[in-house]
C-alpha positions as CSV (number, residue, x, y, z in Angstrom):
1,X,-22.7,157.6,128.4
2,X,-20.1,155.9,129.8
3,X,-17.9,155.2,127.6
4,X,-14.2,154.5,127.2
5,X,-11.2,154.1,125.1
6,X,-10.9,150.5,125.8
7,X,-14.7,149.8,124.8
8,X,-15.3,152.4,122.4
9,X,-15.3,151.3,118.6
10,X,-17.4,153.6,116.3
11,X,-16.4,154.8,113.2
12,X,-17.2,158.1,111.2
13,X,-20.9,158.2,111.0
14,X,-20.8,157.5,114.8
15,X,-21.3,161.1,115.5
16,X,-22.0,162.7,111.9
17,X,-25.9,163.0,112.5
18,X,-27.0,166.4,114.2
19,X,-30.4,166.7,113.1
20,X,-32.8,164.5,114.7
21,X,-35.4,165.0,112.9
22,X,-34.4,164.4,109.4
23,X,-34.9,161.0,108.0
24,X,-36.4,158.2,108.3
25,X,-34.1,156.5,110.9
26,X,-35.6,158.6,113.6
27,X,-38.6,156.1,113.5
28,X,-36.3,154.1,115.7
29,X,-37.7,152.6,119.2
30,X,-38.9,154.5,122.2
31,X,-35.5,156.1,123.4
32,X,-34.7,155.4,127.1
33,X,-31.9,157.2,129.6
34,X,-29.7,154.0,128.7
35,X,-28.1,152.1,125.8
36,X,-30.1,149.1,125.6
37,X,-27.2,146.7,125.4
38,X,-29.2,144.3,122.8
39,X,-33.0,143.9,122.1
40,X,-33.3,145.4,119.0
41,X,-29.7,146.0,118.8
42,X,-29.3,142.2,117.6
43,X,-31.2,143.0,114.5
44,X,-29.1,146.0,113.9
45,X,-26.4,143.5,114.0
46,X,-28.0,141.5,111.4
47,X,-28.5,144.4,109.2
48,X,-25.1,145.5,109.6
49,X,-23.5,142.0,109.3
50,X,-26.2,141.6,105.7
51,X,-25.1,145.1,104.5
52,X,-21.0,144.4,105.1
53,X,-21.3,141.1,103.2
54,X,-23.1,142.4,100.4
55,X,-20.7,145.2,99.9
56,X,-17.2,144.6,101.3
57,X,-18.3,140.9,100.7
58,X,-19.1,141.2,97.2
59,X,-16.4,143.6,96.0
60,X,-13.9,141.7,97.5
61,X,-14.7,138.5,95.4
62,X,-14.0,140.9,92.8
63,X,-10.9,138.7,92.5
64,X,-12.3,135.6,91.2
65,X,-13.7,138.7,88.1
66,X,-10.2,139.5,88.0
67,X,-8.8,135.5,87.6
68,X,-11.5,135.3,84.9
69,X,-10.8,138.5,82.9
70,X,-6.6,137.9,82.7
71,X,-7.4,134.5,81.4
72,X,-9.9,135.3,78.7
73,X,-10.2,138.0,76.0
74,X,-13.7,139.1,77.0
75,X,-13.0,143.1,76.0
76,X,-10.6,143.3,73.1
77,X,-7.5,145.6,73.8
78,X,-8.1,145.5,77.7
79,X,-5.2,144.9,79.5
80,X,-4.2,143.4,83.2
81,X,-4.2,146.7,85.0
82,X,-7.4,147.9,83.6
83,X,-9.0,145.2,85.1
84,X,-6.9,146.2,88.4
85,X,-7.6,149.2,88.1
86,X,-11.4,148.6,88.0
87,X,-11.1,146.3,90.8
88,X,-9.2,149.3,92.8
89,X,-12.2,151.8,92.0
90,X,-14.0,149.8,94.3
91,X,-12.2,150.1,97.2
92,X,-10.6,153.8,96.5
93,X,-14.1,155.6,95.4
94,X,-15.9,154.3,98.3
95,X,-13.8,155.4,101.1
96,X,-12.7,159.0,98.8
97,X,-16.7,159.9,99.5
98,X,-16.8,158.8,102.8
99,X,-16.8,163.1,103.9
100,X,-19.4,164.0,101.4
101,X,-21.6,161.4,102.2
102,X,-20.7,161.7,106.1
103,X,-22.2,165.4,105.0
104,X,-25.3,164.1,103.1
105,X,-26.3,161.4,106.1
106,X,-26.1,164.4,108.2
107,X,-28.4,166.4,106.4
108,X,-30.7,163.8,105.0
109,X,-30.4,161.1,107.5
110,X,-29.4,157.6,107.5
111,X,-31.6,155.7,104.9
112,X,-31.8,158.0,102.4
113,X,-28.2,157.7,101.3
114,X,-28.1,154.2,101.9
115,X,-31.0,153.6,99.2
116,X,-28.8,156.1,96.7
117,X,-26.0,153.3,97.6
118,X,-28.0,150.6,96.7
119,X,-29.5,152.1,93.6
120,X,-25.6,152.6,92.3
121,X,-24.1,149.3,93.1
122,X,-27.2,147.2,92.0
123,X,-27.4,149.6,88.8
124,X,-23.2,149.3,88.5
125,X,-23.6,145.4,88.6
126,X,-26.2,145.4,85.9
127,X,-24.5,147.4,84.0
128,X,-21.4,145.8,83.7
129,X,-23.5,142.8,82.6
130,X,-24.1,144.7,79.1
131,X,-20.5,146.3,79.0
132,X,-18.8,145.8,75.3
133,X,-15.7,148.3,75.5
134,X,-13.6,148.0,78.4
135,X,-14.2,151.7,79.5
136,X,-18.1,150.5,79.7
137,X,-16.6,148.3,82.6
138,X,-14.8,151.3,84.2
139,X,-17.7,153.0,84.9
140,X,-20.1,150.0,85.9
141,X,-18.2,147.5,88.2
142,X,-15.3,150.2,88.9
143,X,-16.9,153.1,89.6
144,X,-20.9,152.8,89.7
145,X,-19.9,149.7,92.7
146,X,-17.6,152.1,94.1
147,X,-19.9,154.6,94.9
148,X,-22.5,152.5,96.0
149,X,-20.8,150.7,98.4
150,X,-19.7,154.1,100.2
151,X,-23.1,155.7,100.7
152,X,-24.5,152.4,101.7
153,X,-20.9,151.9,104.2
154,X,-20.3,155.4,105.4
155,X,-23.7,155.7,106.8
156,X,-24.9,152.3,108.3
157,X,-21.2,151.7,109.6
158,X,-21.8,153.5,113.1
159,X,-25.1,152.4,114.2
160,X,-24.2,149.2,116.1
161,X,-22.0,151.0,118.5
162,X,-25.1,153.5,119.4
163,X,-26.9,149.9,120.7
164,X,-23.9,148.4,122.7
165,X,-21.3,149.4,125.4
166,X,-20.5,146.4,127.3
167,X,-21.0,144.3,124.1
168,X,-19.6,147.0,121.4
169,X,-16.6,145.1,120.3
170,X,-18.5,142.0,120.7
171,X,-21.4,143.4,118.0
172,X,-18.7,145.2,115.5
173,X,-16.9,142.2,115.6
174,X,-19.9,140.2,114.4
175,X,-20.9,142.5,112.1
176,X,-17.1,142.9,110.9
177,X,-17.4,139.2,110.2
178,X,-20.1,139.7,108.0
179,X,-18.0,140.8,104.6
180,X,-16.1,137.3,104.9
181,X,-19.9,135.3,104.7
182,X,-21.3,137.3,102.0
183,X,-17.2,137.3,100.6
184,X,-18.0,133.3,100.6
185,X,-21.3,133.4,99.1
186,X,-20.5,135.3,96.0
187,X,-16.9,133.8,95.5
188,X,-17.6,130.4,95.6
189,X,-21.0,131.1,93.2
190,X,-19.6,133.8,90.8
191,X,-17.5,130.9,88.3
192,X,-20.7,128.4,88.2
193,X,-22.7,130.9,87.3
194,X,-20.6,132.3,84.8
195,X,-19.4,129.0,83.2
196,X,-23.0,127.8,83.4
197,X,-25.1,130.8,82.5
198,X,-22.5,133.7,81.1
199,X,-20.6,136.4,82.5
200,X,-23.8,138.7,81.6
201,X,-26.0,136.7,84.0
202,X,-23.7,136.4,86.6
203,X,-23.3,140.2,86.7
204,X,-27.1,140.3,86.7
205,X,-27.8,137.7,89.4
206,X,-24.9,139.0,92.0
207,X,-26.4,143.2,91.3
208,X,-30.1,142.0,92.3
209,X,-29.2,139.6,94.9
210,X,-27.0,141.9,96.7
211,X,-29.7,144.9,96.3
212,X,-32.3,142.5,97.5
213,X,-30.1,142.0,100.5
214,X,-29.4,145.7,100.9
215,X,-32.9,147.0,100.9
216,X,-34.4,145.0,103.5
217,X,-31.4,145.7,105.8
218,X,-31.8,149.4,105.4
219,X,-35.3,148.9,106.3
220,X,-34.7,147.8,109.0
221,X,-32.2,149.9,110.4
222,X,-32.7,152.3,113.0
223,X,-30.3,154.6,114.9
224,X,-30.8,156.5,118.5
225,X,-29.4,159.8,117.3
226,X,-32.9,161.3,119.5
227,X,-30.8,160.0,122.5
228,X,-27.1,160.4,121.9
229,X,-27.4,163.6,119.6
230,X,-24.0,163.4,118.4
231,X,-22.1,166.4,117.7
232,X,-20.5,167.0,114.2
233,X,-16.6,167.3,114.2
234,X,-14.9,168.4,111.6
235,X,-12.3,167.4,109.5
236,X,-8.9,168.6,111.7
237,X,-5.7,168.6,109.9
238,X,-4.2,169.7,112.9
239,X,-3.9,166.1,113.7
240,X,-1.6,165.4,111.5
241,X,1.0,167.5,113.8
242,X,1.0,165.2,116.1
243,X,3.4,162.4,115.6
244,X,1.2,159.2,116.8
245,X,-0.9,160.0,114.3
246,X,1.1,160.2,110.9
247,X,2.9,157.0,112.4
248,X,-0.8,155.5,112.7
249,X,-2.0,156.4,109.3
250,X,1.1,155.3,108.0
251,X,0.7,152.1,109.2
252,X,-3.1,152.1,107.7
253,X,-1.3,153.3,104.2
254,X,1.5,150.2,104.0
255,X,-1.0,147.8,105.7
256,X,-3.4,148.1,102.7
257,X,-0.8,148.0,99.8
258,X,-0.2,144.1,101.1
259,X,-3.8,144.1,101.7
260,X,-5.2,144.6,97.9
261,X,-2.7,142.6,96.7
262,X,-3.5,139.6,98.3
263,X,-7.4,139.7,98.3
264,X,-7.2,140.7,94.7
265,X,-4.2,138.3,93.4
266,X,-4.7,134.6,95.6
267,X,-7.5,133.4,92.8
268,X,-5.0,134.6,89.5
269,X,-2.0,133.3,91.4
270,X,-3.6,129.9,91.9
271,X,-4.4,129.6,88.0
272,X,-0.8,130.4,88.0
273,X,0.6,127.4,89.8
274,X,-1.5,125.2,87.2
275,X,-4.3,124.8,89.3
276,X,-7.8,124.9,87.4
277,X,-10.1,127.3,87.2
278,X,-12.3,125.6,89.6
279,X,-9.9,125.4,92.3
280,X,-8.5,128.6,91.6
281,X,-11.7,130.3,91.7
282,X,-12.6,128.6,95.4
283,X,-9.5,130.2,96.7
284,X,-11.4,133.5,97.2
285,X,-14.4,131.8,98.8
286,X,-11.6,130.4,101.0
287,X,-10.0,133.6,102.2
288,X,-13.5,134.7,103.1
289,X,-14.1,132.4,105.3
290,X,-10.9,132.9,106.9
291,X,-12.4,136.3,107.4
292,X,-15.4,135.3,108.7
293,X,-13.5,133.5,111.6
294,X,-11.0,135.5,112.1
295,X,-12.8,138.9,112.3
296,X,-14.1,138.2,115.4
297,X,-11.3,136.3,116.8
298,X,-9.1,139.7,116.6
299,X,-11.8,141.8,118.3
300,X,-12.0,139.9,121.1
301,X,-8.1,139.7,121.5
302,X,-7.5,143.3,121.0
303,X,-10.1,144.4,124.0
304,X,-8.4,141.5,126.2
305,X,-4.6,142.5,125.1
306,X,-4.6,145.8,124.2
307,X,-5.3,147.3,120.7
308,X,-2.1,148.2,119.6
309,X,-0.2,145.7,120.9
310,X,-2.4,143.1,118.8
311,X,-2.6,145.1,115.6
312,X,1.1,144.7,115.5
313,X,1.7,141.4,116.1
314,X,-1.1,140.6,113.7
315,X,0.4,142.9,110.8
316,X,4.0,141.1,111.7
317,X,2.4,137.5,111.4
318,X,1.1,138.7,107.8
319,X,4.3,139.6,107.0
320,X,5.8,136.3,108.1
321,X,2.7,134.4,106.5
322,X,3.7,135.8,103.2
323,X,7.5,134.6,103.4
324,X,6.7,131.8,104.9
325,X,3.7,130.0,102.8
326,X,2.5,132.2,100.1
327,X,6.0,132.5,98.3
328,X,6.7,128.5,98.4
329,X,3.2,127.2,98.0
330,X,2.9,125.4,94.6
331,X,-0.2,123.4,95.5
332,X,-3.5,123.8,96.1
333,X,-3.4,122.9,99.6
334,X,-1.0,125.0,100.6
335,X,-2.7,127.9,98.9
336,X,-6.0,127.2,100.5
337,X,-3.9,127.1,103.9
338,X,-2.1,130.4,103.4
339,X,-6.0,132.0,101.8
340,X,-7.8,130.7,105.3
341,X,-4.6,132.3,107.6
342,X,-4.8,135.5,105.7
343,X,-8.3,135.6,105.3
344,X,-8.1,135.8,109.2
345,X,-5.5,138.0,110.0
346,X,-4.0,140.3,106.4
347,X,-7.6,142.2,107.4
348,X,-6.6,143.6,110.7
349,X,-7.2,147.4,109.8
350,X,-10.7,147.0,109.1
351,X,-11.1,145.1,112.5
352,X,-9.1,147.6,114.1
353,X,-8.7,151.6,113.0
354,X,-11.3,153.0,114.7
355,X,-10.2,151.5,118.9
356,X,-6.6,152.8,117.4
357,X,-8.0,156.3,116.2
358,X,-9.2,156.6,120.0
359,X,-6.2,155.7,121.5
360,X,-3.6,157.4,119.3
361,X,-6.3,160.8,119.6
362,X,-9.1,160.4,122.2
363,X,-12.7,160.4,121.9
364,X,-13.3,163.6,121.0
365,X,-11.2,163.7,117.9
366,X,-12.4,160.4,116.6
367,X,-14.8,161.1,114.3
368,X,-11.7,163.3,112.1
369,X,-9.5,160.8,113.1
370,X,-11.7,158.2,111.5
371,X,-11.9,161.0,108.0
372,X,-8.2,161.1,108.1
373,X,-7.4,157.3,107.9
374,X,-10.0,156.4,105.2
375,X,-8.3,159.4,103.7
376,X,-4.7,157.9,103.9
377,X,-6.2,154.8,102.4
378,X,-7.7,155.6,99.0
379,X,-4.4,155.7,97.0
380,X,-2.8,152.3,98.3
381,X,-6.5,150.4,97.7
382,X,-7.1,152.0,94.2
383,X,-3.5,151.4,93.1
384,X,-2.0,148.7,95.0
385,X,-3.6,146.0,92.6
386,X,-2.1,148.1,89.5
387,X,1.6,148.0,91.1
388,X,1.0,144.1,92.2
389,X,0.1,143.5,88.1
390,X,2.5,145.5,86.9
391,X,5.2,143.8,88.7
392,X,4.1,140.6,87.7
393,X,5.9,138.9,85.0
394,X,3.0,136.3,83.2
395,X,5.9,134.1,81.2
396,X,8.0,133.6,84.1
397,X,8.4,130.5,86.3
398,X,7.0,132.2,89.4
399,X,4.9,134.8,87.7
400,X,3.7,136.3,90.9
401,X,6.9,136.0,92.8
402,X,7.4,139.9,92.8
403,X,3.9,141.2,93.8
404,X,4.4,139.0,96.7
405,X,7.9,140.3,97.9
406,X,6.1,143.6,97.5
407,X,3.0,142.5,99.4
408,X,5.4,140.7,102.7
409,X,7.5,144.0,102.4
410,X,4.5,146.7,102.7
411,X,3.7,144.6,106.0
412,X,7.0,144.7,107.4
413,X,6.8,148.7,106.9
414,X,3.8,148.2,108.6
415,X,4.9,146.0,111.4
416,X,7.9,148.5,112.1
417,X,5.3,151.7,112.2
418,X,3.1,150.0,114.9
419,X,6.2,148.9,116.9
420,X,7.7,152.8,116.9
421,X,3.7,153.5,117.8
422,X,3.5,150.8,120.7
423,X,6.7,152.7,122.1
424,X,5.1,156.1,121.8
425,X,2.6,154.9,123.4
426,X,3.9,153.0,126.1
427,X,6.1,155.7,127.3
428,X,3.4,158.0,127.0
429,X,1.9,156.1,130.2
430,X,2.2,156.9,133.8
């Protein structure tokens, strides 16, 4: 097949399919000797780029939910790290499943588990639009969106790689870009609607919209399993014996404390500084756009420059970007500045893990590589919100002064891991 460390960015459900036969996916086009390097591989981009937004897009707006929750009483007794915690769910649940649904894609193929996706995060959505008690909301946007976004994620994540080799990072880069867009979308809508129609509505309209999206995507999704047959690898915990790799998924763990905290806090923190709810609300929509820029940006720079080598000067710039403007901004321009840089860049193990999973372990291990880093994951994205609320002190002068010290210092831990890694690694080379 041709391919190679430097070119090769799949994720879990790359090579998680062993039976050919068994879904609806294998009505994909006439399989040829060679990866088709486009054609209908554009429109798996588009599917892919649709599905990320209307998942990763959509829970990641969850913060202007969050703003709107702290600063009204809408479930009586609720307090600021249920609705973190609800907001973690979404993230945590989704990448916890990622081995049983890895299993059910592989047994029932690609679509199936991606209409069981949309099913739960379009029913989730809904559902929170008639939630009275606070623990209605934990199971409908917390965990109901959860779980939908990982069966529709886990199994549609891979395909664009089976379609590409000289333009792989090129096509997961665009598709990568595709959470900040739909990100945009819902962030800068979700306040209208819910000032102008209700919070019910809003729940209503953002559930059928995204399922609308979702559906026609994963119709028209196909993989080329009948030409690659990929080979199931299991889960190896031997990897963790080797010393690259615990410094690698230690970098994924610190990177995504700062991470949670800042796509999850920027919209609260900007009602914070006396900005109103209008302006503090766009924030989010801003930091998606910074996404959808970036996103791509990175890919290209990390096949040009090396992987590792831009992953940790992009963590490090995070970590100076939060010392640097987040803590002093006190204005909405500044805020919008520091939402548009982080947007871009506080991202980067999304854009990232899986060309670092094949360096740190090679090819054949990446599949379990890729199991062991969404693994090493699902504490700091369910909790990290909870610790960044729980630090914060509401009455103070700075109330959010604390989470961000937290937030700058995760990314220097970061920053230091995939330094010792880039030393590893370069004296691992002839």
């Amino acid at each position: 097949m041709g391919k190679d460390t430097e070119n090769y960015a799949p994720s879990p459900t790359d090579e998680v399919i062993v039976n050919p036969d068994s879904a609806l996916e294998d009505c994909s086009p006439e399989p040829t000797d060679t990866i088709p390097e486009g054609g209908y591989g554009w429109v798996i981009v588009a599917c892919v780029f649709a599905i990320n937004g209307f998942t990763w897009g959509v829970v990641a707006s969850y913060g202007v939910f969050l703003a709107y929750y702290l600063s009204h009483d809408v479930f009586h007794g609720a307090t600021a790290l249920d609705y973190a915690f609800i907001g973690g769910l979404n993230f945590g649940i989704s990448l916890f499943i990622a081995s049983p649904v890895t299993y059910l894609t592989r047994i029932l193929g690609t679509h199936i588990p991606m209409l069981i996706g949309i099913v739960l995060q379009t029913g989730g959505f809904i559902a929170a639009s008639f939630a009275k008690k606070i623990w209605h909301l934990y199971i409908s946007q917390g965990l109901l969106v959860g779980l939908g976004v990982g069966f529709i994620f886990i199994p549609s994540v891979g395909v664009t790689s089976q379609w590409f080799e000289k333009k792989r990072s090129l096509a997961n880069s665009i598709t990568s870009a595709g959470s900040g867009v739909g990100g945009i979308i819902v962030a800068f809508a979700t306040l209208p609607m819910i000032e102008n129609i209700s919070l019910g509505w809003a729940l209503r309209i953002i559930g059928i919209i995204s399922g609308t999206v979702n559906v026609i995507a994963t119709c028209l999704i196909r993989n080329r399993n009948k030409v690659i047959k990929p080979a199931m690898h299991p889960f190896d915990l031997k990897l963790l014996h080797q010393g690259n790799v615990i410094i690698l998924l230690s970098w994924a763990f610190f990177s995504m404390l700062g991470y949670i905290i800042i796509i999850y806090s920027l919209s609260d923190f900007a009602r914070s500084i006396g900005l109103p709810s209008s302006q503090a609300s766009m924030i989010t929509g801003f930091l998606n756009l910074g996404t959808a820029v970036g996103r791509p940006c990175i890919g290209v720079l990390s096949d040009r420059y090396g992987r590792i080598k831009v992953a940790g000067l992009t963590t490090f710039i995070c970590f100076l970007s939060i010392f640097m403007v987040w803590v002093p901004a006190n204005s909405y321009g500044i805020t919008v500045f520091f939402a548009l840089l982080s947007g871009a860049i506080v991202g980067v193990f999304w854009m990232t893990i899986s060309p670092l999973c094949a360096e740190v372990a090679g090819l054949t291990e990446l599949p379990s590589m890729l199991s062991l880093a969404w693994a090493s994951v699902v504490l700091p994205t369910t909790f990290a919100e909870v610790i960044g609320l729980k630090l914060r002190r509401p009455y103070a002068n700075r109330p959010y002064l604390y989470p961000q010290i937290f937030a700058g210092i995760s990314y220097l831990a970061a920053t230091a891991l995939m330094l010792a890694l880039w030393l590893r690694h370069r004296r691992r080379k002839p």
